[in-house]
C-alpha positions in Angstrom: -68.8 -77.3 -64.4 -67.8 -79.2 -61.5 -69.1 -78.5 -57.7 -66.8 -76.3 -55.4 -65.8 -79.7 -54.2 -64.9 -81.4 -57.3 -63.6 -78.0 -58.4 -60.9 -78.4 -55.1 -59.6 -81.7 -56.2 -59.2 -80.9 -59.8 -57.5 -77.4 -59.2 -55.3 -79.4 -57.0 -54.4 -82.0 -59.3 -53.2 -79.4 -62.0 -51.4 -77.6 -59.1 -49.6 -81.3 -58.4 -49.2 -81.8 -62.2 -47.0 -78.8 -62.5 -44.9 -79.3 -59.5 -44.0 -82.2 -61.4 -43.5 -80.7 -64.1 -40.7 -78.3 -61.8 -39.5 -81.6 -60.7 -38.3 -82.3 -64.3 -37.4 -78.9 -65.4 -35.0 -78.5 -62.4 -34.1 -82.5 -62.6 -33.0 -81.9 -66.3 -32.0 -78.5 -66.8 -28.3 -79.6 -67.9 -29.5 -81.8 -69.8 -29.5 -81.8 -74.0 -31.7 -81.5 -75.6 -34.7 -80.4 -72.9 -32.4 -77.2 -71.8 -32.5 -75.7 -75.3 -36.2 -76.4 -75.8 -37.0 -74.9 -72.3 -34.8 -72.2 -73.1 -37.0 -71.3 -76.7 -39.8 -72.0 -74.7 -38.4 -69.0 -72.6 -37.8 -67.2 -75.4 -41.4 -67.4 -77.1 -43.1 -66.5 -74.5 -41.5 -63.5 -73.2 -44.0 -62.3 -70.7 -46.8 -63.7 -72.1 -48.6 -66.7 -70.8 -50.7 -69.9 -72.1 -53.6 -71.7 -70.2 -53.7 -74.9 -69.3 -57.0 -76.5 -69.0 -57.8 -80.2 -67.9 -60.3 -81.7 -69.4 -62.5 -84.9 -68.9 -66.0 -84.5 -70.9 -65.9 -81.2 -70.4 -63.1 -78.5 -68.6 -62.5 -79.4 -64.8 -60.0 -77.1 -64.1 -57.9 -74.3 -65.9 -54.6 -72.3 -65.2 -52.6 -69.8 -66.8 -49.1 -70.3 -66.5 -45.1 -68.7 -68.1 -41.9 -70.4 -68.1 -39.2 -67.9 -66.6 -35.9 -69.4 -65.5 -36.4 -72.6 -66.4 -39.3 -72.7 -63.7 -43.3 -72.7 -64.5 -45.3 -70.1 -62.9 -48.7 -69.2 -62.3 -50.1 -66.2 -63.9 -53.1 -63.8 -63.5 -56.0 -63.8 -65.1 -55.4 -60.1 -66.5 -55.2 -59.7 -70.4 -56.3 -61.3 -73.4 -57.4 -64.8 -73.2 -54.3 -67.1 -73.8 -53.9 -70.0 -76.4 -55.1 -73.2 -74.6 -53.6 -76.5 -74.3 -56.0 -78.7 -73.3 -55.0 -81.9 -71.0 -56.6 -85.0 -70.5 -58.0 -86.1 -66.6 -56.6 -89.4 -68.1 -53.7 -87.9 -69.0 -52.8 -85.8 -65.9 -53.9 -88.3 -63.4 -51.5 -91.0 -64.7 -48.7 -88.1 -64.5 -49.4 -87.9 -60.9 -49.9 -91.8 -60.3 -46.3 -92.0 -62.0 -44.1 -88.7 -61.1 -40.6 -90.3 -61.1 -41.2 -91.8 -64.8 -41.8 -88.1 -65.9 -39.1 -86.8 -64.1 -36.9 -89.1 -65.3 -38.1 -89.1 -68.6 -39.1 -85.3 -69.2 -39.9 -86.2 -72.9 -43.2 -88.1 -71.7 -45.0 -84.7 -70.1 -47.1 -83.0 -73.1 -44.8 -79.5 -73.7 -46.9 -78.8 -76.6 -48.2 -75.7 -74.3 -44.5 -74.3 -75.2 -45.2 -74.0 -78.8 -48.7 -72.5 -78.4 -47.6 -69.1 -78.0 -47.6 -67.1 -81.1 -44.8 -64.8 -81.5 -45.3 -61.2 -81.1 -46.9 -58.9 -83.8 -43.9 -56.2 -84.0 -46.3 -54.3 -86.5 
């Protein structure tokens, strides 16, 4: 794992990585066909979360987060452990490098996180 300062910087780049990601939600919530899959995205997760986890060699920096009103969140670390999406530094630091392309162009950020969640056991 990183040191507490490199641990700062990538927290913080996650943390600026999903206020982009707001940036396109609300920049595009009108819009077809990102405000349907938001709004299964919504749906699936239903008070559950997912964990995001940028990655370079190794994990830098990991979050748990829920989409609730077209709006991501941070979540608690309470629970089970969540599925995990894992992101590339590569990846994440070009997002932030580039935030108007991704706002504009929501279908360039990696929402595979939405379809990580596996649906409820109603058993």
């Amino acid at each position: 794992m990183p040191n507490g300062d490199q641990q700062e910087v990538f927290e913080a780049q996650l943390e600026a990585y999903l206020r982009i990601c707001n940036a396109a939600l609300e920049a595009n919530s009108k819009r077809f066909p990102y405000n349907r899959i938001w709004q299964a995205g919504e749906d699936a997760l239903k008070g559950r979360c997912v964990e995001l986890a940028l990655i370079d060699d190794e994990p830098k920096a990991r979050c748990r987060i829920t989409l609730s009103e077209h709006h991501i969140e941070r979540t608690g670390e309470d629970g089970e452990a969540p599925p995990v999406t894992r992101l590339s530094k590569q990846y994440i630091e070009d997002v932030l490098a580039n935030p108007e392309k991704y706002i504009s162009d929501p279908s360039l950020i990696d929402w595979r996180w939405l379809k990580a969640v596996s649906p409820p056991d109603n058993s």
